[in-house]
N, C-alpha and C positions, 0 to 999 in steps of 0.2 A: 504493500500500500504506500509507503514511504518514498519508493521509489517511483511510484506514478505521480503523488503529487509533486515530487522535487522534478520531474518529467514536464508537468504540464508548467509547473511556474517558469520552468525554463525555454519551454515554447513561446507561452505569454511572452517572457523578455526579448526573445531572439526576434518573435513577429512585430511587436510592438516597436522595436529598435530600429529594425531594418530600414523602414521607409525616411525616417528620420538622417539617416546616412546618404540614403538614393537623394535627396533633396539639396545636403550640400554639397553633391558629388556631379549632378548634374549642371553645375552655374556651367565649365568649361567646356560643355558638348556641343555641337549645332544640332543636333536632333539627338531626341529620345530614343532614337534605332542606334545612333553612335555607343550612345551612352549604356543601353539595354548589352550592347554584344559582348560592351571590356565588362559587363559583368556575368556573361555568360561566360566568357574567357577563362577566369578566373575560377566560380563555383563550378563549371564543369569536373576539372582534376580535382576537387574537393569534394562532391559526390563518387567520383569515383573509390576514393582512399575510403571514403566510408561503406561506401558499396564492400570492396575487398574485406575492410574486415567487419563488418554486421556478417552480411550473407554474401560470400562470392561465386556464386550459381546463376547462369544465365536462366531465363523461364521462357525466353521470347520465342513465338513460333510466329509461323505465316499467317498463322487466323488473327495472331494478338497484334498481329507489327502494323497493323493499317489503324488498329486504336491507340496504339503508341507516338504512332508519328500526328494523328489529332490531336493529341492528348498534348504532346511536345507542344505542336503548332498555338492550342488553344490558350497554352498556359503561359510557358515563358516567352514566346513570340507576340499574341494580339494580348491577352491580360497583361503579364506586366509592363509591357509596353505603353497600355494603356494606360494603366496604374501609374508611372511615371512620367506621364504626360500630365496628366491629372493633379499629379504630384506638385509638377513645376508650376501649375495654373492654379490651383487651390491650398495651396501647402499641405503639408504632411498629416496634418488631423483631420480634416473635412475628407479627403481623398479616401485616406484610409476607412477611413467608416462608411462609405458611400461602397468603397471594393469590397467589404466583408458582408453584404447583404446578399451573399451567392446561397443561404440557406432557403433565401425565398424563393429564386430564381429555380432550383432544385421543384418546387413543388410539383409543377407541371410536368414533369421529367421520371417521377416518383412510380409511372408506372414500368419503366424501363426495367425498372432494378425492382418492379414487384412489392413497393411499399403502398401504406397506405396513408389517406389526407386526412390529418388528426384535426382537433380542435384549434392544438396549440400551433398550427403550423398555420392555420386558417387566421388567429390572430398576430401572427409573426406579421404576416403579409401583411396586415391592414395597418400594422407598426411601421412595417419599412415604408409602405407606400407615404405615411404620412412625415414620418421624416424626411424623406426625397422631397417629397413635396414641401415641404419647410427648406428645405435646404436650396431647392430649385427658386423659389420663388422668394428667398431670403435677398436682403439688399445688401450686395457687397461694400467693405471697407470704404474701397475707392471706386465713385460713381462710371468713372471712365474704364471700367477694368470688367463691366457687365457682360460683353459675348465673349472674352477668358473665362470666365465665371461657368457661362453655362455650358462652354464646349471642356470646360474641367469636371463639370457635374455631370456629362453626359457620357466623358470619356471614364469615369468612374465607374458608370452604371456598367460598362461595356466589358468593362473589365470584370465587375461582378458575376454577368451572362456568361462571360467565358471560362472562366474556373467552376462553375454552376454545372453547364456543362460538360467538361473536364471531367469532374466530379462525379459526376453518373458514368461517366466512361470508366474512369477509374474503378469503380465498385465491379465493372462488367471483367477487368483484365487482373483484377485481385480474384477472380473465381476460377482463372485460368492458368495462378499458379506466380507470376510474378507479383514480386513482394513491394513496398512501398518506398523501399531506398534503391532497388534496383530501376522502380520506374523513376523516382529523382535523377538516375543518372542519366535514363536516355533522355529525357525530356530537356535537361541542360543540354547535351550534347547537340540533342536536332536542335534546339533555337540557336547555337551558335554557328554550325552551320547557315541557316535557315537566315541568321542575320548579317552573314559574311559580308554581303552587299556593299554593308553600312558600315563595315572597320573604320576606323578612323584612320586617314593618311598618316599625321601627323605620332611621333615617336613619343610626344612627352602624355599622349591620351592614354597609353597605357601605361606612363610609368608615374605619373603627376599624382599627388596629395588625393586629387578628385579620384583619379582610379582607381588607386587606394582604398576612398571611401564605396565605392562604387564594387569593388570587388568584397570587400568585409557585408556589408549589406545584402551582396549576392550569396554569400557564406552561410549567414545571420538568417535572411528569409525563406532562401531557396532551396539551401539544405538540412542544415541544424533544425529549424522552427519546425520540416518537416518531420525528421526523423524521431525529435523530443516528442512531438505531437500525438505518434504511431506507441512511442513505448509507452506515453500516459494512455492511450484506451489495453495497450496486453497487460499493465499492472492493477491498473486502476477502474478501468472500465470504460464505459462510451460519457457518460453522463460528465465525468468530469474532464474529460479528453475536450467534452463540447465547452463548459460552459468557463472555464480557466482560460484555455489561452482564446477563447474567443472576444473575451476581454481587450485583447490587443490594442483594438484601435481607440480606447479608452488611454490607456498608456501613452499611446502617440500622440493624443489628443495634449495629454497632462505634459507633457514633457517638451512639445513642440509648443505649449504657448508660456510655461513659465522657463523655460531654453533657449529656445530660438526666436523667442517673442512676436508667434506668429497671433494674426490680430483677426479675432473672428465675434461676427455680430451677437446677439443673444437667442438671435433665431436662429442661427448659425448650430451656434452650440446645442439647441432644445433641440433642430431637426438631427444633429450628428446621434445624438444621444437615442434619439427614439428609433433610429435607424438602426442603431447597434442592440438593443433591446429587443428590437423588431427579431430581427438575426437571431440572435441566443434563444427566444422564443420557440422559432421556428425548427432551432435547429433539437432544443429537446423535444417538440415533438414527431422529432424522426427515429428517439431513442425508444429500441422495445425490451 
């Protein structure tokens, strides 16, 4: 038990942190694809080392590698790409809790995976909806900063849809035998591929303070946050797996405005809030 909860407190930190790093790691990129791939760069060999020693077993067949490579493309390629678009446009708190409403987005999808639409997932949704909607129709800081504003609140949502997604895929290619740090690695590995396009020319994008930050962040979110995540539901269970580090964006919330002294309305804050609520709701009631 001890080690589920020291599990999920440790996911909470890693996910809650992460974005907070992707924000001042992004000032020296021209695009979010530049900045996305030196952090695929990076966590890629860093899933792997973990891969080796968790479970070093491939599971991947030909039935499972067309959900593999969705699953890559949906997550670390369009989510967090988006996620860090979002990031740069709405700062680190708002973002984050706009991107962790994928337990709602899951509802619809619940018949894939054979679940069923509980009560509390019914009012998750009508939580996040109304947070989004507080948040969407909240008045930014600065009046001239209005369509950043909405294309960060929209690029959030999108991000949410895509790990929501994801997410049901994943539960289909965990019945097939691949484990959850094995899929961390291929999923790093195809988005970096997948973002090769977008390397950055320039020498000091991978070796500068930013990519620095931009790779610990990729570490922090993309693999750690995962792996802790998986060992809090085999110690612990699902229920605290869910409702600990789903917390996260509360964290980034706390820390990104008494830290970075990022500046957010009061509606701001009530719709980030209710959105995150929304979320944890939903997602216990997908616990059986």
């Amino acid at each position: 038990m001890l080690t589920g909860v020291l599990a999920a407190l440790l996911s909470l930190l890693f996910s809650g942190i992460a974005p907070l790093l992707y924000k001042k790691g992004l000032r020296s990129y021209g695009s979010v694809l530049e900045a996305n791939f030196v952090r695929c760069l990076y966590s890629t060999p860093a899933s792997l080392v973990l891969f080796l020693i968790v479970n070093p077993v491939f599971h991947i067949s030909s039935a499972t590698a067309v959900f593999v490579v969705i699953i890559g493309f949906l997550t670390t390629m369009l989510a967090d790409t988006s996620l860090l678009r979002s990031i740069r446009l709405l700062g680190a708190g708002l973002a984050m809790a706009l991107a962790y409403t994928s337990p709602v987005f899951m509802i619809p999808l619940t018949a894939v995976v054979g679940e069923q639409v509980t009560v509390l997932r019914g009012l998750g949704a009508v939580l996040v909806t109304g947070g989004v909607g507080m948040s969407l129709y909240a008045r930014p800081p600065q009046p001239k900063a209005r369509r950043d504003y909405v294309v960060g609140v929209l690029t959030a949502l999108l991000a949410s849809v895509s790990y929501a997604v994801a997410l049901t895929l994943a539960a289909i290619v965990y019945k097939g035998g691949i484990t959850p740090v094995e899929l961390t690695f291929y999923r790093n590995s195809l988005a970096a591929l997948l973002l090769a396009p977008w390397a950055p020319k320039m020498k000091r994008h991978y070796l500068s303070r930013n990519a620095v930050l931009m790779a610990v962040g990729g570490v922090l979110g993309s693999v750690l946050a995962i792996y802790t995540y998986y060992l809090a539901m085999a110690y612990s269970g699902t229920m605290l797996a869910i409702t600990v580090p789903g917390a996260a964006p509360v964290l980034t919330i706390l820390i990104a405005a008494l830290v970075m002294k990022e500046s957010l309305t009061k509606r701001q804050y009530a719709g980030a809030l209710l959105a995150i609520l929304g979320a944890l709701t939903a997602s216990l009631g997908q616990v059986r």
